[in-house]
N, C-alpha and C positions, 0 to 999 in steps of 0.2 A: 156812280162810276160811269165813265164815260164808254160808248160802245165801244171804240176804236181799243181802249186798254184791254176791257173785257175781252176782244178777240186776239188780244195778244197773250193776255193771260191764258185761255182755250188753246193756244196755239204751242205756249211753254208746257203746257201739261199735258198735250198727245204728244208732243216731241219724247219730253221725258218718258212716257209711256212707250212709246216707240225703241226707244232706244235701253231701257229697265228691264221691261218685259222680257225680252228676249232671255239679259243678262239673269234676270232672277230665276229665269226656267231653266236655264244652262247651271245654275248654281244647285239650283235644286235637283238636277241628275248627274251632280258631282262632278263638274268641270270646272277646273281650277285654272287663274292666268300663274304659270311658273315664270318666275320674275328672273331663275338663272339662264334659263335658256328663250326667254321671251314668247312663247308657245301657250296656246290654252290649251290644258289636256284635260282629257276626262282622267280622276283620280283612281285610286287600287281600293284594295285594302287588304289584310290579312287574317286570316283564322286560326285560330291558337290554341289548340289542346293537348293538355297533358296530365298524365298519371307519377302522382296523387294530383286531383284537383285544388284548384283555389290557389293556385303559383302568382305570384305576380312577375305582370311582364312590363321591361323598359324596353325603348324601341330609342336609341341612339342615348343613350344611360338617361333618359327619362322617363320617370315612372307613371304607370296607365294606372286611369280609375279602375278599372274592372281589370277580373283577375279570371283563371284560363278555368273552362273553356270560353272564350268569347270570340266575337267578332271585331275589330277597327278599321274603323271604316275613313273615308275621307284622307286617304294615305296618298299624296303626292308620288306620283313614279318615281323612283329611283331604286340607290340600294341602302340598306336601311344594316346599324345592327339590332341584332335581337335576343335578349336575354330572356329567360325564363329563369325565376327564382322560387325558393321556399326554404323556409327555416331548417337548421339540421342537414340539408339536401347540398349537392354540387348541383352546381347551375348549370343549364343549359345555353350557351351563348355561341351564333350564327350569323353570318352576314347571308339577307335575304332581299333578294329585288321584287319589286311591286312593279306590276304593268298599267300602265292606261287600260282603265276598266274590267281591270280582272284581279282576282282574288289569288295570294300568296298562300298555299296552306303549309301548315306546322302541326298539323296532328298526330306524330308519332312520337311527341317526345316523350321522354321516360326520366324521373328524376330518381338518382338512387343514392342513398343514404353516405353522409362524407364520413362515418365514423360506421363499420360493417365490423358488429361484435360475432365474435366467434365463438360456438359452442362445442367442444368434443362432444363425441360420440362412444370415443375407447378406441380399442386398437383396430389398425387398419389392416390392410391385404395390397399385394402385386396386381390383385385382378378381384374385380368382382362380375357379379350378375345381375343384370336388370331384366325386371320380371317383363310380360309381354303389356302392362298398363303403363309401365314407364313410374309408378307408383312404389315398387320396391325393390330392393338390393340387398343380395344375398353374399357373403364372404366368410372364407378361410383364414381365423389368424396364424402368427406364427404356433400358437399351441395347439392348431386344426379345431379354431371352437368354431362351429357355426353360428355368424351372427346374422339377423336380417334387420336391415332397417325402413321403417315406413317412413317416406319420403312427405308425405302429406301431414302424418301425424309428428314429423322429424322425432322419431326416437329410436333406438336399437331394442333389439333385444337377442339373448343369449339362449339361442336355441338349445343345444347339444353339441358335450366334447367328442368330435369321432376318433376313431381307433387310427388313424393314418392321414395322411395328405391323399384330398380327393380334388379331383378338377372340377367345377360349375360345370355344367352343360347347359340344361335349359331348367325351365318354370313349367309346370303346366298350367294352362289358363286358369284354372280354379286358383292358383294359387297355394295349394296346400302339396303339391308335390314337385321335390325336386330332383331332376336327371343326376347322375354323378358316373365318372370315371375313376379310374385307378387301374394300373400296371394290367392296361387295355380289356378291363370288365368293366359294363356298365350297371350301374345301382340307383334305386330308388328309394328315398326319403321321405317319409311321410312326415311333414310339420307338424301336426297337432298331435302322432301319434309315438313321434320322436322312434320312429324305425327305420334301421336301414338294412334292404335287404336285397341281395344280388339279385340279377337277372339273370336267366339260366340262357343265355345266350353266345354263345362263344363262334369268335372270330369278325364280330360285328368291327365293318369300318367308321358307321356313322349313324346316332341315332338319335331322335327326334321325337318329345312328345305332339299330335297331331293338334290341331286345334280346341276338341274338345274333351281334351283334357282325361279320355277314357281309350286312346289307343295312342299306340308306339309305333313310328316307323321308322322302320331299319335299313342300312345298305349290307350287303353281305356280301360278297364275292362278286359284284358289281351288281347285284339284282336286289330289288326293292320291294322289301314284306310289311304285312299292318301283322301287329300281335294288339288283342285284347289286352284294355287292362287289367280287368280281373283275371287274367292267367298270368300276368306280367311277370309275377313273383313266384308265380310256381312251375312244373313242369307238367301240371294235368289242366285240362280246360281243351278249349279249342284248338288246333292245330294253326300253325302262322298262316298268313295268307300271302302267298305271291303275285305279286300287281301283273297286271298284264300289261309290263312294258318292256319288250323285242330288244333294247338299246342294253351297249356296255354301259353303265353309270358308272358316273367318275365320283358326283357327288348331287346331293339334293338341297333344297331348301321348303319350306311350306309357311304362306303368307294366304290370311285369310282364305280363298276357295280355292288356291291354288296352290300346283306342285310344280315346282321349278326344277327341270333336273339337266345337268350336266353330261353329257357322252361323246365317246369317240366312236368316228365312224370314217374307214376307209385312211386312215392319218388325217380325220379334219375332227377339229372338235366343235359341239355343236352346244346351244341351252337351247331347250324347251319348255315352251309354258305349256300346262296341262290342268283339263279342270280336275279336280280332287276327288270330286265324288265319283262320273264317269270317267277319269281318266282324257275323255276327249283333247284332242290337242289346239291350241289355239294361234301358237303360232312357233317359229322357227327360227335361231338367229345361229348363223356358221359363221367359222373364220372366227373364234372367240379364244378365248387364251387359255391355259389348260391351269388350274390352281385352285383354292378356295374363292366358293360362289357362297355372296354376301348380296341380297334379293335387297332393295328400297323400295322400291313399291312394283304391285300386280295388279292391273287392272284389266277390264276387257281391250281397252285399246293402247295402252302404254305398259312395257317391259324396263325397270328401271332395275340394274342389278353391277356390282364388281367383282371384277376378277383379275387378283393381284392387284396390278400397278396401274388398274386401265377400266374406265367406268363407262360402261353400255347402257345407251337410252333408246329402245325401239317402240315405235308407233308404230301399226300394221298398218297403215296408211301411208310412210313414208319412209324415207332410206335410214338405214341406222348410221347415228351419234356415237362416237368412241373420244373418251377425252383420258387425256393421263394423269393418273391423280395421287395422292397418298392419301386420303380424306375425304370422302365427302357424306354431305348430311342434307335430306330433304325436310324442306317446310312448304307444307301445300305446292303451290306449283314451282318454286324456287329452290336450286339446288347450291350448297355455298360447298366451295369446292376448294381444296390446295395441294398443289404440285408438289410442296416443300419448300417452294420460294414464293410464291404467288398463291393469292386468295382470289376467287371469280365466284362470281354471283352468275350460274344461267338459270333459264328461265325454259324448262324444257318444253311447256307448252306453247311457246312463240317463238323459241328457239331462235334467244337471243344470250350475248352474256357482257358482263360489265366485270374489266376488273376492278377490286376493292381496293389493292394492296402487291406491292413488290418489295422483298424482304430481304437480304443479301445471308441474314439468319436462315434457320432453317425453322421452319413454322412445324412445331410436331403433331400443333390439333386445331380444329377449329369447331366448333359446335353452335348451334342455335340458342337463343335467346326463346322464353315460350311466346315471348307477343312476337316476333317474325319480323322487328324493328330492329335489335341489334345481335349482335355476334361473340361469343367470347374467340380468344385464340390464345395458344400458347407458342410466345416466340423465346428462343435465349433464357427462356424459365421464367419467364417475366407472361402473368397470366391476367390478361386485358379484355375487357368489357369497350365495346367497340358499336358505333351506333351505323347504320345502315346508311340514310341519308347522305348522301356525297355533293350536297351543293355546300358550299366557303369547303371545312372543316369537318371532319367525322369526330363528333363530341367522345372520350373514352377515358375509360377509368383503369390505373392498374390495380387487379383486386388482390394478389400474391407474388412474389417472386420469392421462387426457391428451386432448389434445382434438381428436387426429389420426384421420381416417376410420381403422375396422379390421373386417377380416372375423375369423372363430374358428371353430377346430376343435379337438375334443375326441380322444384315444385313444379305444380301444372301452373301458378300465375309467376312466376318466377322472382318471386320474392324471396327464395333461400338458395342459394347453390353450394350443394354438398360435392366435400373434395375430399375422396380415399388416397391416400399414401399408404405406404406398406407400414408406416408408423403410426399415421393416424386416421380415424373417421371423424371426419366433423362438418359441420355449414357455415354458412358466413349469412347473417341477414345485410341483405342489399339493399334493398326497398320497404 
């Protein structure tokens, strides 16, 4: 070969090299030439997980090798659809955009069963009681039988026929005893002992078993007593104790180490968090509505509580949050909230809010989902499974309509949702 070719050949092959090299390193950290809009971009991709695992996903109705949770990678920017499938299950499907060089994530989806069999329970109640684990539920039928159902183990059982109509009140923590009223006496139930026997307490406004499950506290003429529980049922034992608290109570609450109470003072009404054990006060919220006080969470720095029509969020750090509500339910730091016509999602520790929904209906309920990804709501009788994510589409299922009063209770992974009617108790498996 002659020299002159040889340097030509040397000369085609740095060229190539010069000009490859680049292109094959820019391919190799995924930048792609997009041929619509004539631009080289670096590509996306998506991450994709969902319960139950092993879904298959299509991304613009074509099907991926690998099935969720996975990664795909090499995803050209744009906006993509996105189905998530599995046998038996409603599908998941969203329009989702992928950016140059960043990752779309789908990790809350939830796939729930298209055919949700139904199991009675027996007969239902107007109202029931959820104990303080959120694990059981205790109800009156029409014949005053006491039934309690374990929510984990989904099954009822037939405690005892009582002599009259009693109202729920509380659980105590052990679980083995429960508060009751009747024609304004309050009574205590032993479960496994199937006894019901008065408290010798007369003119009590409002009463309360305490956390551990072995004291009762009471309001009485606005002033607030602990009674032992072993004298609870009798008239000998210890003498009541009266709290050392100066204020007229209007009304109390007790959440974990604290005592939340309600009072007026001077025409203004006030709540106070209090610790339990010393009484100590923590902090002070005035200008509050005068009604039944319903405590969401007690912490050392946040006061999350309603009254009436109108829900109070105080940090001791910063001015209080008053929102108007008929509704609302906390999940970790997210509050899902409704007026009656609108659903808002805030966020009381960044003390932000997003609305969900605006209903021209009247929304009677809204409750959490146990994974904090979707929502049920009751609008128009029509009782809908609602997913959280609001980018395209909020994916939703209706799980009943009928237009019979109903309370609901979720398992702790949320694969059963049990629905009292006064007619019936029963679950629906969803997942």
């Amino acid at each position: 070969m002659k020299k002159a070719l040889r340097k030509i050949i040397v000369l085609i092959f740095f060229i190539l090299f010069v000009i490859l090299a680049p292109l094959l390193t820019a391919y190799s950290l995924g930048y792609r030439y997009d041929f619509k809009t004539g631009n080289i971009q670096k590509n996306g991709a998506f991450y994709i997980k969902s319960y139950p695992r092993s879904a298959e996903i299509f991304i613009n109705n074509k099907k991926e090798k690998r099935k969720t949770p996975t990664q795909l990678v090499d995803i050209l920017p744009g906006t993509y659809t996105v189905e998530v499938a599995k046998n038996n299950y409603v599908p998941w499907i969203k329009k989702l955009e992928v950016s140059s060089g960043e990752t779309t994530f789908a990790e809350d989806i939830v796939l729930f069963l298209n055919d949700r069999p139904k199991t009675s329970l027996g007969l239902g109640s107007e109202k029931i009681l959820l104990n303080k684990n959120s694990d059981k539920y205790a109800l009156l039928d029409e014949d005053n039988k006491l039934i309690i159902t374990d929510v984990e183990q989904a099954r009822s059982f037939d405690i005892d026929t009582l002599d009259q109509k009693y109202e729920l009140i509380d659980w105590s923590s052990d679980n083995q005893q429960l508060l009751m009223k009747a024609d304004n006496k309050y009574f205590a139930f032993d479960i496994d002992k199937k006894i019901l026997e008065a408290i010798p307490i007369v003119g009590v406004q409002k009463m309360l078993w305490e956390n551990n499950s072995q004291t009762l506290i009471y309001l009485k003429n606005n002033k607030l007593y602990k009674r032992e529980h072993r004298s609870a049922l009798s008239s000998a034992g210890p003498a009541d104790e009266l709290l050392d608290i100066k204020n007229y109570i209007n009304d109390f609450a007790i959440t974990n180490n604290w005592l939340i109470t309600q009072y007026t003072f001077d025409k203004n009404n006030f709540v106070e968090q209090l610790d339990k054990n010393n009484l100590e006060s923590k902090q002070i919220i005035n200008n509050v509505n005068l009604g039944n006080l319903e405590v969401l969470l007690a912490q050392d720095d946040y006061l999350i509580f309603t009254i009436g029509a109108k829900l109070y969020i105080k940090n001791i750090f910063r001015e209080l949050i008053t929102i108007p509500i008929t509704t609302a339910e906390l999940h970790d730091e997210r509050l899902l909230i409704t007026n009656g016509h609108e659903i808002i999602l805030f966020n009381y520790q960044e003390e932000w809010q997003d609305l969900i929904d605006r209903s021209s209906n009247i929304v009677a309920d809204v409750f959490w989902h146990p994974n904090g990804s979707y929502f049920v709501s009751e609008i128009n009788d029509s009782t809908t499974l609602t997913e959280l994510d609001g980018r395209d589409r909020r994916n939703n299922i209706e799980l009943i309509n009928n237009p019979r009063k109903k309370s609901y209770v979720f398992d702790k992974k949320g694969e059963k949702l049990f629905i009292i009617s006064p007619e019936e108790n029963y679950y629906l498996n969803i997942q």
